[in-house]
N, C-alpha and C positions, 0 to 999 in steps of 0.2 A: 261748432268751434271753428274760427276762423285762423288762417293759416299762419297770419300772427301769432295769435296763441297755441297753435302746434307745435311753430319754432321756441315757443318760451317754455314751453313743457318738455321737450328734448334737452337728457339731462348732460350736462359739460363735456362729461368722456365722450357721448356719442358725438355730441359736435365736434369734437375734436378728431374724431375718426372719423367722420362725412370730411372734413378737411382733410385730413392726410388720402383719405380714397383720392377727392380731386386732384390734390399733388402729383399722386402719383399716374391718375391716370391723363395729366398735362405734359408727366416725365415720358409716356409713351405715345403722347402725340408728336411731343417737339421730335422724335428720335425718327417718325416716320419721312422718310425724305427732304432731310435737310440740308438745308444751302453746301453745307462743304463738314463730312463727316466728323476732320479733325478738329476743328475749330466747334463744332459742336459738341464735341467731346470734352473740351476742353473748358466751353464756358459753360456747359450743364454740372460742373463738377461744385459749386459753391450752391446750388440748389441741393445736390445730391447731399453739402456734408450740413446745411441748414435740417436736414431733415433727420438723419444720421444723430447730429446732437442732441436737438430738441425730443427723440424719443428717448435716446441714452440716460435723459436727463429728467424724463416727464416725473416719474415717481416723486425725485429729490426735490425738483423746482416745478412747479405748474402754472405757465403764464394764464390771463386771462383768457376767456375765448376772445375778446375783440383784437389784444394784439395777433393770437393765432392766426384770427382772420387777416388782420394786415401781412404777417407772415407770408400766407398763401396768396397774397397780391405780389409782394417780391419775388415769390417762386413761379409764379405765370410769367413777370415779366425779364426775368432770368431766364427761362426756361424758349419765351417765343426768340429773345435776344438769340439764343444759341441755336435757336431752329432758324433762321433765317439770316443771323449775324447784324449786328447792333446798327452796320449802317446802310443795311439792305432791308429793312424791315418796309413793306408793300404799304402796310395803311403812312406809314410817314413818309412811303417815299412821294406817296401819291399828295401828301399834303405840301410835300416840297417842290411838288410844280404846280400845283393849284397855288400858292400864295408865295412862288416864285421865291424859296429859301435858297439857302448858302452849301445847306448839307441837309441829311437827315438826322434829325434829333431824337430818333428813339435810346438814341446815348444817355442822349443829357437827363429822359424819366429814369433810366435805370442808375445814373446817379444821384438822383433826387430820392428815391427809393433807398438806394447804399445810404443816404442819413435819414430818413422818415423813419422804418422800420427799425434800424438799429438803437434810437434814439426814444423810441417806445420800449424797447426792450431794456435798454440800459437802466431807463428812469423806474422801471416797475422793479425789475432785481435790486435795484439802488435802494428803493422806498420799502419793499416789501422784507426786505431782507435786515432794514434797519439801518444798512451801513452810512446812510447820512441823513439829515433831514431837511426840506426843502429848504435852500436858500441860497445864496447867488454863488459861494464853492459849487452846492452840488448843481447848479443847472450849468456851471465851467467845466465840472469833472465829464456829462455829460456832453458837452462838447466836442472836450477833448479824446472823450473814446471815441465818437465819432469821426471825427479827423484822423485818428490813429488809424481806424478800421480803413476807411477812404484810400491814405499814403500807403496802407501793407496792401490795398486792392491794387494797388498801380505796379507795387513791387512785384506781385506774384503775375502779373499780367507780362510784363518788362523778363520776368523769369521762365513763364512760357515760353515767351517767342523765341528768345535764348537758346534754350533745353531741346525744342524741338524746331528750330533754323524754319521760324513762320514768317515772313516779312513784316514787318511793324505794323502798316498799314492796314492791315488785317486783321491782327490779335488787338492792337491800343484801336483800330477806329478812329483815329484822330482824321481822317479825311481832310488832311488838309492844313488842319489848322495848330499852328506851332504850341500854341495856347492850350490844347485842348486838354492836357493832364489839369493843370490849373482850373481850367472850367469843370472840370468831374467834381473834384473836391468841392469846388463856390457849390455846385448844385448841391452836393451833401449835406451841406452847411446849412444850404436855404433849407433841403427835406428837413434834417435838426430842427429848425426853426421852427415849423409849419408844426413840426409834432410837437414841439414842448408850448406852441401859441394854441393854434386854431384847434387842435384836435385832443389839448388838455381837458377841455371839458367830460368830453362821453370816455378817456381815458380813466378820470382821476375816479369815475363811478364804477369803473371795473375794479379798479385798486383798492379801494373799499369797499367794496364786495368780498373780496377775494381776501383782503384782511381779517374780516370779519368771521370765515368760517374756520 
């Protein structure tokens, strides 16, 4: 049996546990010597309550394993975000002198990510749940929770630095640029996009599956 068919043979719960193992053991690397403790504390905390919920919740709601897996994509890149802080991240700083960039952008994935991921998960509770049926309200309702999430991301970010006297520069990452609340959201949007376009296909084959049982 090839290792393809090992993984198709491992039944959902366990996948889903092999995920949350690596979550967690991501939560104890990012924690090993990280750039600036507070700040790391602060932005591991939206990994920590993704996790927190999605177990609170497994029983009642049980996404597919593919969005799971996209799940634990945003929680690595939340998580390296906090270990090293969003505009100090090594592999992009190093791409920002090789191709002579403005800033580093490992910002701009982890807002691209704030609407891919959420925007899988909206659409599958949306579908699976009944409360609409596909059609151009529900890919707007979609949207909209997207951009919601995005705007409260900026709020609680703007409430950190507040609460605990961070310098801006530091907690928002905006490195510079006046624009750059503006640009987190575009990139949500675009991540929105990218999941309801390009990656409907192998999505809409988990959702009926998952219907089905």
């Amino acid at each position: 049996m090839n290792d393809k068919h090992i993984f198709y043979s491992i039944s959902d719960k366990n996948k889903h546990l092999l995920l949350l193992l690596i979550a967690v053991g991501s939560y104890i690397w990012s924690g090993i010597h990280p750039t600036d403790r507070t700040v790391w504390f602060l932005d591991s905390i939206p990994a920590i309550l993704f996790v927190i919920i999605l177990l609170a919740t497994y029983k009642k709601f049980t996404f597919s394993t593919f969005v799971y897996f996209m799940i634990l994509i945003h929680i690595l890149i939340l998580l390296t975000g906090a270990k090293y802080m969003y505009q100090m991240n090594p592999l992009f700083d190093r791409l920002m002198n090789i191709f002579d960039l403005s800033r580093n952008h490992f910002d701009r994935v982890g807002h691209f990510a704030q609407g891919l991921i959420p925007a899988l998960m909206a659409k599958e509770l949306l579908l699976r749940l009944k409360y609409f049926k596909r059609s151009k309200m529900f890919y707007f309702i979609v949207f909209c929770i997207v951009l919601a999430i995005s705007a409260f991301y900026e709020l609680l970010e703007f409430s950190f630095a507040k609460v605990f006297n961070i310098p801006a520069n530091i907690v928002l990452a905006t490195q510079g640029d006046v624009w750059d609340t503006q640009w987190d959201m575009v990139m949500a949007l675009l991540g929105a996009i990218t999941s309801l376009a390009i990656l409907a296909p192998i999505h809409d084959k988990y959702i009926l599956k998952m219907s089905n049982q």
